[in-house]
C-alpha positions in Angstrom: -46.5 51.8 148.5 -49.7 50.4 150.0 -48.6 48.7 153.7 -51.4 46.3 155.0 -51.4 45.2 158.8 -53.1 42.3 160.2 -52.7 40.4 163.4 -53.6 38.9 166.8 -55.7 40.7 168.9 -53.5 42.6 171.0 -50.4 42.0 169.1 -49.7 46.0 168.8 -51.3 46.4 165.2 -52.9 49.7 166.0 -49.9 51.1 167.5 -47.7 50.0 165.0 -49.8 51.1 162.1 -50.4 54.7 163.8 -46.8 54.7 164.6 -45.7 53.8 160.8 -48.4 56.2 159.5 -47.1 59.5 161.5 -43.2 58.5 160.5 -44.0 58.2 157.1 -47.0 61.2 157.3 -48.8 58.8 155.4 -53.1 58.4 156.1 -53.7 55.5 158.3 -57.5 53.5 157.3 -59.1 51.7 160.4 -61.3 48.6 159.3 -62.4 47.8 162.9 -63.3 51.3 163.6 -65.6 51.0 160.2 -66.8 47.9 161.3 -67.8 49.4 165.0 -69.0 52.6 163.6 -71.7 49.8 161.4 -72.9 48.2 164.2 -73.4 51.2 166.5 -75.4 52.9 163.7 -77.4 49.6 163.8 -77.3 50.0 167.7 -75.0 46.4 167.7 -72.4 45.6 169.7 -69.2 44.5 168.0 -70.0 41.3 169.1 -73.7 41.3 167.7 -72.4 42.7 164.9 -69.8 39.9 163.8 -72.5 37.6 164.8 -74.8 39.1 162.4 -72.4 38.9 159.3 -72.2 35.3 160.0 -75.2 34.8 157.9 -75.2 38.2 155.9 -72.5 39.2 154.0 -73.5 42.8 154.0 -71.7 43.2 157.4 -68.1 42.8 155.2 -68.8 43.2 152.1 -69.0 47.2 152.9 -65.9 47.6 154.7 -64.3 45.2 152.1 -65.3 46.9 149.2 -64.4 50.6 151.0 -60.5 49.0 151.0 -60.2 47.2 147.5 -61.6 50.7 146.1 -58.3 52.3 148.2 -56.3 50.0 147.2 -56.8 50.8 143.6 -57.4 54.7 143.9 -54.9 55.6 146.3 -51.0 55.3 147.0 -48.9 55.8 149.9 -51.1 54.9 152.9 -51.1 52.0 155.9 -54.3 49.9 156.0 -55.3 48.2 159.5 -57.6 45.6 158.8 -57.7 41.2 158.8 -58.8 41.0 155.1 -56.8 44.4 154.0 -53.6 41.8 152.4 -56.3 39.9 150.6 -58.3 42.9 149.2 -54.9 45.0 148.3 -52.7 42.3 147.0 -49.9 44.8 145.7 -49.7 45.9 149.6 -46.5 45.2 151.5 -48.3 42.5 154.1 -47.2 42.8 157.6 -48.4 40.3 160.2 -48.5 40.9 163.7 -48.7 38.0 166.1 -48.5 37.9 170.3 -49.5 34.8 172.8 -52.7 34.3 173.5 -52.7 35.5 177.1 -50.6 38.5 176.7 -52.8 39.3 173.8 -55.5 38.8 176.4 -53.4 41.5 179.2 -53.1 44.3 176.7 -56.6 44.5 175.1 -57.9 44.2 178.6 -55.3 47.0 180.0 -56.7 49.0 177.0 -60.2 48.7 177.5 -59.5 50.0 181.0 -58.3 53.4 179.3 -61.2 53.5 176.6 -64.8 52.8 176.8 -65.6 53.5 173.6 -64.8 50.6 171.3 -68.4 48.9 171.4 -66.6 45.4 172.0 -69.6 43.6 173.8 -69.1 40.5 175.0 -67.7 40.3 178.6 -65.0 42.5 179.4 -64.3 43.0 183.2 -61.5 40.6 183.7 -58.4 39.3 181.6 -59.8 35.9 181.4 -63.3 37.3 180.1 -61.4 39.4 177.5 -59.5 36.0 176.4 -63.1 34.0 176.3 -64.9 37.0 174.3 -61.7 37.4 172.1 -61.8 33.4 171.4 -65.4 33.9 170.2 -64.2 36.8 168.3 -61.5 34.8 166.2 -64.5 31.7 165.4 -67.0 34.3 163.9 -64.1 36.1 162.0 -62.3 32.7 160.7 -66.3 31.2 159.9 -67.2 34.8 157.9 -63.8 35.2 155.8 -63.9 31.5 154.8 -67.5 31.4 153.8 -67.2 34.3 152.2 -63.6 34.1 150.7 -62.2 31.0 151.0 -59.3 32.6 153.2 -57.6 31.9 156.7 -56.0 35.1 157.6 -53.7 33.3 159.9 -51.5 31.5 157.9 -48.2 33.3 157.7 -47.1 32.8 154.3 -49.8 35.1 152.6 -47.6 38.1 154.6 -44.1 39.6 153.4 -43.4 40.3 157.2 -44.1 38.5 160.3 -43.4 39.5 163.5 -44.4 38.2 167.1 -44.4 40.9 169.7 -45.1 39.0 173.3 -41.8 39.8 174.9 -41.3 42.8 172.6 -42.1 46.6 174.2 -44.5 49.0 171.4 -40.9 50.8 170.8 -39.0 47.4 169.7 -42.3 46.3 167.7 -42.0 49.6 166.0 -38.9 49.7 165.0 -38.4 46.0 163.4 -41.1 46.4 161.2 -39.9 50.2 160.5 -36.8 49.0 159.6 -38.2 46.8 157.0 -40.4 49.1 155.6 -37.1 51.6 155.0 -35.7 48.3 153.6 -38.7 48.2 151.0 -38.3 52.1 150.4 -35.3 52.1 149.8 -35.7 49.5 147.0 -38.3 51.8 145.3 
């Protein structure tokens, strides 16, 4: 089983998908630490670098083809990543949505504890977090519909959709764990 997680910014994804991946000591793949790792080698911001790949296709195409070749070599993993459901159709597709503004809170709140995530883009305030995530979302949405013909927002590509604004990490976790067992135990 091959368990895909995409989401709002700030909606827990990365918690959730490290949390799924230690219970189930399965690997856990990062496409937005790929995608920053690209653009620092090309001394980009994340920012620069999304705004780069709105007119070369290069800037996806690598991380996308790095998770279609997963999905078809490998087994038994969680895949973080906006495009992972579309690239690894055979994945269990979780979706993780929160409010705008507490979206905004906790990316802000975790930028305050790490300073390496090459966001760019203004970061130094809540509201500037929200602006620079907005832009964020328009150079994602314009990239994976020129290039794909997708909208990675609309809930019925995902087996599992969850909204976490009033939910803690913990209750997060453990509704979507709970349906993962629910798929498992079908296997």
């Amino acid at each position: 089983m091959i368990i895909s997680l995409s989401g709002a910014h700030g909606s827990g994804k990365s918690t959730i998908a490290q949390k799924l991946a230690d219970s189930l000591a399965w690997p856990r793949y990062y496409m937005g630490g790929l995608r920053r790792e690209a653009a620092a080698k090309k001394g980009l911001t994340l920012a620069e670098y999304n705004k780069l790949g709105e007119t070369d296709i290069e800037t996806d195409q690598e991380v996308d083809t790095y998770q279609k070749k997963l999905g078809e070599e490998n087994d038994n993993f969680i895949i973080e990543g906006r495009t992972s459901w579309y690239f690894i159709p055979h994945s269990i597709k979780i979706y993780l949505d929160v409010d705008e503004d507490e979206g905004a809170r906790r990316v802000f709140s975790h930028l305050q504890q790490e300073n390496e995530r090459n966001e760019g883009g203004e970061t130094d305030s809540v509201e500037s977090v929200k602006n620079s995530l907005k832009k964020r979302l328009e150079s994602d949405n314009l990239r994976y519909k020129k290039y794909y013909g997708i909208d990675v927002y609309v809930r019925e590509h995902y087996d599992f959709y969850l909204n976490t604004t009033n939910l803690s990490p913990e209750e997060s976790f453990q509704q979507v764990y709970s349906y993962i067992k629910k798929r498992l135990d079908k296997c």
